[in-house]
N, CA, C and O atoms as a GROMACS GRO file, in nm:
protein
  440
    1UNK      N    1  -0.711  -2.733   4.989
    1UNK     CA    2  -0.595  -2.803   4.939
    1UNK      C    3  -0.484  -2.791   5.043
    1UNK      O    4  -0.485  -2.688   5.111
    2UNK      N    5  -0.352  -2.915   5.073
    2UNK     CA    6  -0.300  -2.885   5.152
    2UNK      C    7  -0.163  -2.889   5.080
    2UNK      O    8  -0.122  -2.977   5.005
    3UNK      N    9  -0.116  -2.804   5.108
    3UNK     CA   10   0.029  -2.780   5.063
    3UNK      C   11   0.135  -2.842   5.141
    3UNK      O   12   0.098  -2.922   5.227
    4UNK      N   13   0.263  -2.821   5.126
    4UNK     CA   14   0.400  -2.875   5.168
    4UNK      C   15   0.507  -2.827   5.058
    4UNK      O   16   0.499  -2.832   4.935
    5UNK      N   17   0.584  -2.792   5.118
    5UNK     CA   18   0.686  -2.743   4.969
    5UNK      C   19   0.825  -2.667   5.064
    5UNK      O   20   0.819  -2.559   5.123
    6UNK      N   21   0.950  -2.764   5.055
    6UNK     CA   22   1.056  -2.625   5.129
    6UNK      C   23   1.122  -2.553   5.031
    6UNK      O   24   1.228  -2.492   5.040
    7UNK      N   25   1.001  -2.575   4.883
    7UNK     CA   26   1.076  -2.467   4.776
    7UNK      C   27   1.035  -2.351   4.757
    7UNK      O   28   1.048  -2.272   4.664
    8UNK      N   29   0.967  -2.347   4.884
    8UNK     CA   30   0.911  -2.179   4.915
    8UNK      C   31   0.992  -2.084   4.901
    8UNK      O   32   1.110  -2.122   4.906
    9UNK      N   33   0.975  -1.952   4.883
    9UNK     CA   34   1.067  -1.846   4.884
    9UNK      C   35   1.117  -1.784   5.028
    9UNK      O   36   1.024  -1.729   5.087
   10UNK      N   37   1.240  -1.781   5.097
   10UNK     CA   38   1.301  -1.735   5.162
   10UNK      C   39   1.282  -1.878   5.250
   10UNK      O   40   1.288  -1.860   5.372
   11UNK      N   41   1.262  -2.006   5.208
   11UNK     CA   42   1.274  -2.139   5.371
   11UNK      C   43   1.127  -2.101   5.361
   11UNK      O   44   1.191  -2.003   5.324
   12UNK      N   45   1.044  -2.086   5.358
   12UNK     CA   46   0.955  -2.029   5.417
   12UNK      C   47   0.836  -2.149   5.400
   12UNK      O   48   0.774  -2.134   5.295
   13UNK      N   49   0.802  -2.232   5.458
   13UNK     CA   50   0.679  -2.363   5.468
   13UNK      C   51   0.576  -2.327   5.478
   13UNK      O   52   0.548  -2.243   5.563
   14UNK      N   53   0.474  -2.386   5.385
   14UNK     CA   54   0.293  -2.349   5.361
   14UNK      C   55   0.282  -2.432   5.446
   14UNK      O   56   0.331  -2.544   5.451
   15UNK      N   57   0.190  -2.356   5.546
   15UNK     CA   58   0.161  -2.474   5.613
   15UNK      C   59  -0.028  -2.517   5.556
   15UNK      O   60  -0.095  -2.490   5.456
   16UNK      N   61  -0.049  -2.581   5.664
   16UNK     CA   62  -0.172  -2.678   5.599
   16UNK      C   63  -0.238  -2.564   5.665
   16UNK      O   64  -0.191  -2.500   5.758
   17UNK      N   65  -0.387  -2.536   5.591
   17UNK     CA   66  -0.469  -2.486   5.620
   17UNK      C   67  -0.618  -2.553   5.570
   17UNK      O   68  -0.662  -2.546   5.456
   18UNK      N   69  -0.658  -2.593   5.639
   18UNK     CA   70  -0.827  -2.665   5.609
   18UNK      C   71  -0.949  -2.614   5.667
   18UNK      O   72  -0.999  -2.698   5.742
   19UNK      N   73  -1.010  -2.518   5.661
   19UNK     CA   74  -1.095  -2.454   5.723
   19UNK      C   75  -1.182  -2.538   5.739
   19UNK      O   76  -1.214  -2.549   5.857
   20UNK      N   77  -1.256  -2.628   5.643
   20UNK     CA   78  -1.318  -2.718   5.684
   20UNK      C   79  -1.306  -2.833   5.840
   20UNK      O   80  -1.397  -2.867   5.915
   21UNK      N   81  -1.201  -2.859   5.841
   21UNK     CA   82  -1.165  -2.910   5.997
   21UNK      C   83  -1.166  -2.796   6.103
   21UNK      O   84  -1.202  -2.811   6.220
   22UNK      N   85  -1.125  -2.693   6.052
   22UNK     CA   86  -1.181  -2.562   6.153
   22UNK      C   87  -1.295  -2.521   6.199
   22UNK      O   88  -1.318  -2.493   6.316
   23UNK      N   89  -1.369  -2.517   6.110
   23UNK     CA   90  -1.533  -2.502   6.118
   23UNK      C   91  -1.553  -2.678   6.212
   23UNK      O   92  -1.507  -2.673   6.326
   24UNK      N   93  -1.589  -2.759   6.189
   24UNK     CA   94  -1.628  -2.870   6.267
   24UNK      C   95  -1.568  -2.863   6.401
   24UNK      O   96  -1.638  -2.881   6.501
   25UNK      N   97  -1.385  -2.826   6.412
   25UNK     CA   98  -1.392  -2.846   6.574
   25UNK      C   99  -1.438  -2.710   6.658
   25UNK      O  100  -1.423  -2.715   6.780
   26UNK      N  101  -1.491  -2.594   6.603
   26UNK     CA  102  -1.538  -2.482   6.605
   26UNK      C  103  -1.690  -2.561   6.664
   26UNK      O  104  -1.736  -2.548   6.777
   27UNK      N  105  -1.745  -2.638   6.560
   27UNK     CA  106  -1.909  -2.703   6.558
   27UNK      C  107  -1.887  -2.761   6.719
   27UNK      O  108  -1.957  -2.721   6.813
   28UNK      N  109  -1.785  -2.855   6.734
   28UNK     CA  110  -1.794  -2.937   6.857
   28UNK      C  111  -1.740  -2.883   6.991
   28UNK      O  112  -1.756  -2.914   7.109
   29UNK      N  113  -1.686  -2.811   6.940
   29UNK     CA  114  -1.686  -2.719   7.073
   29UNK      C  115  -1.790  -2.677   7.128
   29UNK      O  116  -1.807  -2.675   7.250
   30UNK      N  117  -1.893  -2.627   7.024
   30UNK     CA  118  -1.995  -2.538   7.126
   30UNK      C  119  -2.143  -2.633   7.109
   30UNK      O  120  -2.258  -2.603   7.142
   31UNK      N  121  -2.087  -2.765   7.042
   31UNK     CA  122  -2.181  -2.893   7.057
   31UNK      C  123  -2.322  -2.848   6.929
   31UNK      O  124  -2.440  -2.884   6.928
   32UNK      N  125  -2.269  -2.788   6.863
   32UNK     CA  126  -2.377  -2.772   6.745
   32UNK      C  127  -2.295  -2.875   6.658
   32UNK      O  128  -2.182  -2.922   6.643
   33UNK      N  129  -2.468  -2.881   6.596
   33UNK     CA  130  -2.508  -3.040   6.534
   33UNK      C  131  -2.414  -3.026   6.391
   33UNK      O  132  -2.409  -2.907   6.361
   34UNK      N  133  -2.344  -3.105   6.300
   34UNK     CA  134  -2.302  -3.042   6.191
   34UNK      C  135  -2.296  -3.167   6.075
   34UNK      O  136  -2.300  -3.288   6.098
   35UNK      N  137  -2.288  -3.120   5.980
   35UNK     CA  138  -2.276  -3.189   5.878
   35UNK      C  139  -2.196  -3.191   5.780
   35UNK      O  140  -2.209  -3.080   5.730
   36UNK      N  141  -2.096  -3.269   5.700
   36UNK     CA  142  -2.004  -3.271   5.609
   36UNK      C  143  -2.019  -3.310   5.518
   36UNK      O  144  -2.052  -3.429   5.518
   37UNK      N  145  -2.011  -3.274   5.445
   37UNK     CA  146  -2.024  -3.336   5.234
   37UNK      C  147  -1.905  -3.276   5.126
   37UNK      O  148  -1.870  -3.173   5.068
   38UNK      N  149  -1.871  -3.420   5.145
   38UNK     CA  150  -1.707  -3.338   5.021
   38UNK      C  151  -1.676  -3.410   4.920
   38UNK      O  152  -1.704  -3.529   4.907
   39UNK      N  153  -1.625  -3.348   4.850
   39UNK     CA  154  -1.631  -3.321   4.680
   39UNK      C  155  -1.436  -3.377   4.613
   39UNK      O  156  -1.328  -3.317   4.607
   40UNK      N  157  -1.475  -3.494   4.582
   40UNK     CA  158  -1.339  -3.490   4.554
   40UNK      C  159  -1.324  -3.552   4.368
   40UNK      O  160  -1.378  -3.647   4.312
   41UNK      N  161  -1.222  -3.442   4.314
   41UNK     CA  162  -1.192  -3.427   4.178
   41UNK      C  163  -1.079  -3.393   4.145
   41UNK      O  164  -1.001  -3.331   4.217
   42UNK      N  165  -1.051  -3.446   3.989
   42UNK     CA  166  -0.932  -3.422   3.970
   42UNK      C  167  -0.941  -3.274   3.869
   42UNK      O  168  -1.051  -3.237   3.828
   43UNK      N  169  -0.788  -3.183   3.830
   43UNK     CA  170  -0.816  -3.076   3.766
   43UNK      C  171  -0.722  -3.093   3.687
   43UNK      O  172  -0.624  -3.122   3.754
   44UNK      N  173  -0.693  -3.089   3.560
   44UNK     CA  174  -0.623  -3.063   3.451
   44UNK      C  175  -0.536  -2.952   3.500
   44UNK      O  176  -0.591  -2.844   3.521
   45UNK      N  177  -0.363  -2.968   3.529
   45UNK     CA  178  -0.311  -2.840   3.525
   45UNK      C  179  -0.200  -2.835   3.408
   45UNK      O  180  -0.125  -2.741   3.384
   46UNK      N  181  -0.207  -2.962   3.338
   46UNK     CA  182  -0.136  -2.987   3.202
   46UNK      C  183  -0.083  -2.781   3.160
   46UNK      O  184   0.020  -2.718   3.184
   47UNK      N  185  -0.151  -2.762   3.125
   47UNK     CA  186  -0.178  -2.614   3.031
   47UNK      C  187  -0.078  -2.500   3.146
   47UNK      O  188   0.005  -2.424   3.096
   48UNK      N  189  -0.100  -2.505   3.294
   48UNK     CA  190   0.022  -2.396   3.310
   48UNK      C  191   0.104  -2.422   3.302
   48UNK      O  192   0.179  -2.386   3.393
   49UNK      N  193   0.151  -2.485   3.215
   49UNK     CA  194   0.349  -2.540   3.175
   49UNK      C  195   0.379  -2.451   3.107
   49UNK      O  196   0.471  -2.373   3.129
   50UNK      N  197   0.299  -2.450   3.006
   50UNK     CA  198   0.299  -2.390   2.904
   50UNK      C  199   0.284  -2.201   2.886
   50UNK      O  200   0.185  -2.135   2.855
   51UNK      N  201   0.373  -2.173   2.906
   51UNK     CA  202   0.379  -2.007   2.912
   51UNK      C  203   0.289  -1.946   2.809
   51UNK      O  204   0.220  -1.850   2.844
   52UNK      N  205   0.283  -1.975   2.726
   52UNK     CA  206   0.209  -1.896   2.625
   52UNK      C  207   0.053  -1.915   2.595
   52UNK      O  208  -0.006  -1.849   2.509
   53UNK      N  209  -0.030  -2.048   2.705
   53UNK     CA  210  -0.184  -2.093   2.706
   53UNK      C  211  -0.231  -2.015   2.782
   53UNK      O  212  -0.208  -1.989   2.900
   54UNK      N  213  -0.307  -1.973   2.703
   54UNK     CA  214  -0.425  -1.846   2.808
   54UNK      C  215  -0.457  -1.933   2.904
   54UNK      O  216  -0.453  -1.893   3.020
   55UNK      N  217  -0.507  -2.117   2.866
   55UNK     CA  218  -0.617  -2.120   2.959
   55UNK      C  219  -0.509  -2.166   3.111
   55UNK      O  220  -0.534  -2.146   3.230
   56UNK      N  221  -0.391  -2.229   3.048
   56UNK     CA  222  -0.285  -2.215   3.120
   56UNK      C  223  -0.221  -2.089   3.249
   56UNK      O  224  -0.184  -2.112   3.364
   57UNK      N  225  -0.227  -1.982   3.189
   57UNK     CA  226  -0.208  -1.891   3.272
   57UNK      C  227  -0.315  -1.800   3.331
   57UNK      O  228  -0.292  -1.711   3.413
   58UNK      N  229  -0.440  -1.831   3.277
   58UNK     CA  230  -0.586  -1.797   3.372
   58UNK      C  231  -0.614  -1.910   3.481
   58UNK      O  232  -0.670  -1.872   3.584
   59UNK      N  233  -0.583  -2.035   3.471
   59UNK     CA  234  -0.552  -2.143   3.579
   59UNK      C  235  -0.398  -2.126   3.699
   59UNK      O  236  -0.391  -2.174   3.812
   60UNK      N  237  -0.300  -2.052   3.634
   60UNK     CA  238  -0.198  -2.006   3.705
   60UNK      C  239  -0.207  -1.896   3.836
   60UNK      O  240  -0.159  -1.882   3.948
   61UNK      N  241  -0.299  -1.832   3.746
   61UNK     CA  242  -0.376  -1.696   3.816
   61UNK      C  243  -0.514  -1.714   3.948
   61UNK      O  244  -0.532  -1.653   4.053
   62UNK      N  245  -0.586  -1.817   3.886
   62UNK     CA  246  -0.646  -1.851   3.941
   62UNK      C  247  -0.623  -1.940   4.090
   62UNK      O  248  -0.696  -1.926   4.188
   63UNK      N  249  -0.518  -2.023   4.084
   63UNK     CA  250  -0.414  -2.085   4.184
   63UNK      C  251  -0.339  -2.022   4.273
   63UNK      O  252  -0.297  -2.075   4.376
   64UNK      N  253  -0.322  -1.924   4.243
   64UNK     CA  254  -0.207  -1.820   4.278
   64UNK      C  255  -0.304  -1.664   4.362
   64UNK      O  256  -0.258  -1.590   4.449
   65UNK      N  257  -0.434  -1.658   4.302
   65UNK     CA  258  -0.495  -1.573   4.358
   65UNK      C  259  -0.434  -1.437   4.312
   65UNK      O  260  -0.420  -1.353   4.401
   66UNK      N  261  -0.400  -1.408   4.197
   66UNK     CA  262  -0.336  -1.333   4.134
   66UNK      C  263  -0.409  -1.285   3.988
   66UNK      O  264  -0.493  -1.356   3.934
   67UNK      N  265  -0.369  -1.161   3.934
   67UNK     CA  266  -0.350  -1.131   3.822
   67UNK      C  267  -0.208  -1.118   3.721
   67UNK      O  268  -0.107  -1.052   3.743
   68UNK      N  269  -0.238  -1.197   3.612
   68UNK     CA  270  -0.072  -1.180   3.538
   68UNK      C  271   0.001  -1.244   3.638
   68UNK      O  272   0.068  -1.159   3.695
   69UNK      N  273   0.017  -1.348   3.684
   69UNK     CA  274   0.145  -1.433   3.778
   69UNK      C  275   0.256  -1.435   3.693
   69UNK      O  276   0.372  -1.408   3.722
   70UNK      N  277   0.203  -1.476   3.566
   70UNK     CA  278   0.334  -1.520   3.541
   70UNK      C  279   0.412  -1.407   3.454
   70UNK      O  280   0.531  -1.424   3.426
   71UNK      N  281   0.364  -1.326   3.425
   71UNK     CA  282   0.416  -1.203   3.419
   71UNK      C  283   0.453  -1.076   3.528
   71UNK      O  284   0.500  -0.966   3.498
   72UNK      N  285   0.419  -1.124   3.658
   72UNK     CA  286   0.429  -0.997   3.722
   72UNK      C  287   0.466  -1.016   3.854
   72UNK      O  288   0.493  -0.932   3.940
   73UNK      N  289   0.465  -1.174   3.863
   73UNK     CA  290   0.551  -1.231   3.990
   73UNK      C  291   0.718  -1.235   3.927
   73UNK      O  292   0.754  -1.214   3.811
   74UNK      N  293   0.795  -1.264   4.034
   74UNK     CA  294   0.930  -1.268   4.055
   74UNK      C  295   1.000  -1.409   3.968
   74UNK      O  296   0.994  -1.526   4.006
   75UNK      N  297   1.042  -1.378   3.890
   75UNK     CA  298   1.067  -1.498   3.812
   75UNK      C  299   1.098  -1.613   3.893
   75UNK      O  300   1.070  -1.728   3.858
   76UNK      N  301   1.149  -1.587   3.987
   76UNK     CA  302   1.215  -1.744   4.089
   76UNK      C  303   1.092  -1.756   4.155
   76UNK      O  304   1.111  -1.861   4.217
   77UNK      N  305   0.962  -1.714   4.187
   77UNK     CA  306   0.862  -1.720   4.257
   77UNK      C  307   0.799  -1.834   4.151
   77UNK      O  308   0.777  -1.954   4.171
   78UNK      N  309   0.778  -1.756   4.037
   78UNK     CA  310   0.705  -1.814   3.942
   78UNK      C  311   0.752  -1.973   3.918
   78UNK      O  312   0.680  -2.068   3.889
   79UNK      N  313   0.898  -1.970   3.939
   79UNK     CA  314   0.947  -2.120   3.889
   79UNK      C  315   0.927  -2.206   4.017
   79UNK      O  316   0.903  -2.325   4.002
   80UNK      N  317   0.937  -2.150   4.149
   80UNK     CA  318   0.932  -2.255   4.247
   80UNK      C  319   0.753  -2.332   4.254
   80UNK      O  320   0.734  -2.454   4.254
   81UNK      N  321   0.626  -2.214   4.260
   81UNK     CA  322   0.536  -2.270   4.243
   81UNK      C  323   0.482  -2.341   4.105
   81UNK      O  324   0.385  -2.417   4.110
   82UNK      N  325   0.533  -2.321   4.015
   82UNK     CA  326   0.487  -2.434   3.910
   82UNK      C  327   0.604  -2.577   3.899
   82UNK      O  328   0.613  -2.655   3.804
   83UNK      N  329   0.679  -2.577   4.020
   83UNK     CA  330   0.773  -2.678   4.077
   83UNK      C  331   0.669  -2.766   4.180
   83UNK      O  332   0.641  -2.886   4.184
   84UNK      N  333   0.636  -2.676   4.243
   84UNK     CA  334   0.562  -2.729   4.370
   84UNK      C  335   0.400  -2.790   4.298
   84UNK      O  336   0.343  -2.895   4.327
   85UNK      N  337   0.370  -2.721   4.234
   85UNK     CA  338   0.218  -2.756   4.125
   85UNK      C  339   0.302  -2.937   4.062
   85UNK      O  340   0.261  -3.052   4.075
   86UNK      N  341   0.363  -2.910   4.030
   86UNK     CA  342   0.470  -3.030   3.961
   86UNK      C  343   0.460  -3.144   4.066
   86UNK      O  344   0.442  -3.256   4.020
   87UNK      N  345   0.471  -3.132   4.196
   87UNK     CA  346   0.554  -3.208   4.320
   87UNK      C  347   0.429  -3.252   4.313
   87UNK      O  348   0.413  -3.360   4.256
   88UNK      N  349   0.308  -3.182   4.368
   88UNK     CA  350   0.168  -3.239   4.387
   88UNK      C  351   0.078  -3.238   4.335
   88UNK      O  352  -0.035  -3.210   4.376
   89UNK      N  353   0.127  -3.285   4.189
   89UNK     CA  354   0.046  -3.338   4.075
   89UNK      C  355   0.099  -3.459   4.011
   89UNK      O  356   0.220  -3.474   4.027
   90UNK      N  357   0.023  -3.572   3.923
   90UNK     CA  358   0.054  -3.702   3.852
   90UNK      C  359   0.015  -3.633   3.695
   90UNK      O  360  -0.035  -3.535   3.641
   91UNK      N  361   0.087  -3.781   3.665
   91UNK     CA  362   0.123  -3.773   3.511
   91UNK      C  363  -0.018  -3.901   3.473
   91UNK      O  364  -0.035  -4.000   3.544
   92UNK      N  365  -0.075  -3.879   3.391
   92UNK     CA  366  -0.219  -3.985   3.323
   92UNK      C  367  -0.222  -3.952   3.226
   92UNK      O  368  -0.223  -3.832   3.199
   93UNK      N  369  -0.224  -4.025   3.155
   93UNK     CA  370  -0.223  -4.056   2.948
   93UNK      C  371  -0.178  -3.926   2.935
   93UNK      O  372  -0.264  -3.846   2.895
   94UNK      N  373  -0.061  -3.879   2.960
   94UNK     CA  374   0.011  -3.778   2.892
   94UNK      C  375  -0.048  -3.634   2.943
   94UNK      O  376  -0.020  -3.536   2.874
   95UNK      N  377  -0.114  -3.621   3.040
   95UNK     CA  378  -0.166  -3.524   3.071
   95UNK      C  379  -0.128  -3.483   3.261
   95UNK      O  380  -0.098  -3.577   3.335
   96UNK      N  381  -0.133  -3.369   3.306
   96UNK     CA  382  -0.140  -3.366   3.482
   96UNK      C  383  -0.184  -3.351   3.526
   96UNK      O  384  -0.263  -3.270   3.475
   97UNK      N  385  -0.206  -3.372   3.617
   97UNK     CA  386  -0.341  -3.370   3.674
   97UNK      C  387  -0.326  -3.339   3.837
   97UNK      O  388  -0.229  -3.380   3.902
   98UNK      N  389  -0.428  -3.266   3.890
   98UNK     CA  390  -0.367  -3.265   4.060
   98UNK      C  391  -0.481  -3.300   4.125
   98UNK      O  392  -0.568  -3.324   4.042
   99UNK      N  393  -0.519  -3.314   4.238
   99UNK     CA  394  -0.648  -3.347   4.304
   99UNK      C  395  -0.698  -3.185   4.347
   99UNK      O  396  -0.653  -3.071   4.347
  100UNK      N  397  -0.812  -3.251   4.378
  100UNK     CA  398  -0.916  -3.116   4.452
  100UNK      C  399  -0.973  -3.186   4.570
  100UNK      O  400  -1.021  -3.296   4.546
  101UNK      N  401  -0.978  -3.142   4.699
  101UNK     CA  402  -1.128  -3.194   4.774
  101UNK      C  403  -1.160  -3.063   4.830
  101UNK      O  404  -1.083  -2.980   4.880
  102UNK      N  405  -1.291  -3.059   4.814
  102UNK     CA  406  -1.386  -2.979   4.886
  102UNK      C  407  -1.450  -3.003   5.001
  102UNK      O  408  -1.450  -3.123   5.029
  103UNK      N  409  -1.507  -2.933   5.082
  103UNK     CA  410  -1.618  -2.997   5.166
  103UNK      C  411  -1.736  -2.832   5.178
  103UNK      O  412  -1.718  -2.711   5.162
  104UNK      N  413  -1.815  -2.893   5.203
  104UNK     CA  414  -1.957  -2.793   5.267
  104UNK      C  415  -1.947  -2.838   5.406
  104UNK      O  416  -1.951  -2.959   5.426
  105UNK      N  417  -1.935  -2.754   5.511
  105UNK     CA  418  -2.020  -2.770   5.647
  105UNK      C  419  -2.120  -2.692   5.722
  105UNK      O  420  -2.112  -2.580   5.773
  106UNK      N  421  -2.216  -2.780   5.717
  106UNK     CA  422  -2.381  -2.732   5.744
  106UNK      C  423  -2.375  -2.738   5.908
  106UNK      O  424  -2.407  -2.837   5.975
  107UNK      N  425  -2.332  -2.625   5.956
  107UNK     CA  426  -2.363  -2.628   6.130
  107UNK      C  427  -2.482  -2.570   6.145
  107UNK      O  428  -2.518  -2.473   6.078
  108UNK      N  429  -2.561  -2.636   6.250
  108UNK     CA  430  -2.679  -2.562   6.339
  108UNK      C  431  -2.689  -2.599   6.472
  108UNK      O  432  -2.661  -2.714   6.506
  109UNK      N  433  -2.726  -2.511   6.556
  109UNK     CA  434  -2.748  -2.526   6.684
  109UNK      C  435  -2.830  -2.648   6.715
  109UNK      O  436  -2.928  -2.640   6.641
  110UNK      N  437  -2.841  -2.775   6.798
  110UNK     CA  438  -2.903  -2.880   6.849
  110UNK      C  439  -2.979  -2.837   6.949
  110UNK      O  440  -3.048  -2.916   7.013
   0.00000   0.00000   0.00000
């Protein structure tokens, strides 16, 4: 996933990270053969709005790479990333939704 947000804490900019484009110019550098297959979906994040939805704040946690975020992060932490979850997510029949893409890359030596 690629981020953007200057509602980071302290100025501080996510930058993009795609390992997947890492791994391939990694592949072509050393001229092994490679392959890409990616996965693109949408995810319900409707539910972390909501402070009090388990499945809400096990998806918070899960995003965040955390346990208890929203209990145990910094309250202004907590509000800027479910700001930024907000920024790069849509609204569909009443629900939000954000994207996902994945990829697999299958390198082998040629």
């Amino acid at each position: 996933m690629k981020l953007h947000s200057p509602r980071l804490p302290n100025d501080v900019a996510c930058q993009t990270f795609d390992p997947a484009d890492q791994l391939i110019q990694i592949a072509k550098e050393y001229g092994w053969k490679h392959e890409v297959y990616t996965q693109e979906y949408l995810i319900d994040v409707t539910e972390v709005f909501h402070p009090k939805s388990t499945e809400g704040n096990l998806l918070l946690d899960f995003m965040t790479h955390s346990i208890n975020f929203r209990e145990t992060a910094d309250k202004q932490l907590v509000e800027e990333i479910l700001a930024l979850i907000k920024d790069l997510s849509f609204v569909k029949d009443g629900k939000r939704f954000g994207e996902i893409k994945e990829a697999l890359v299958v390198i082998s030596k040629a």
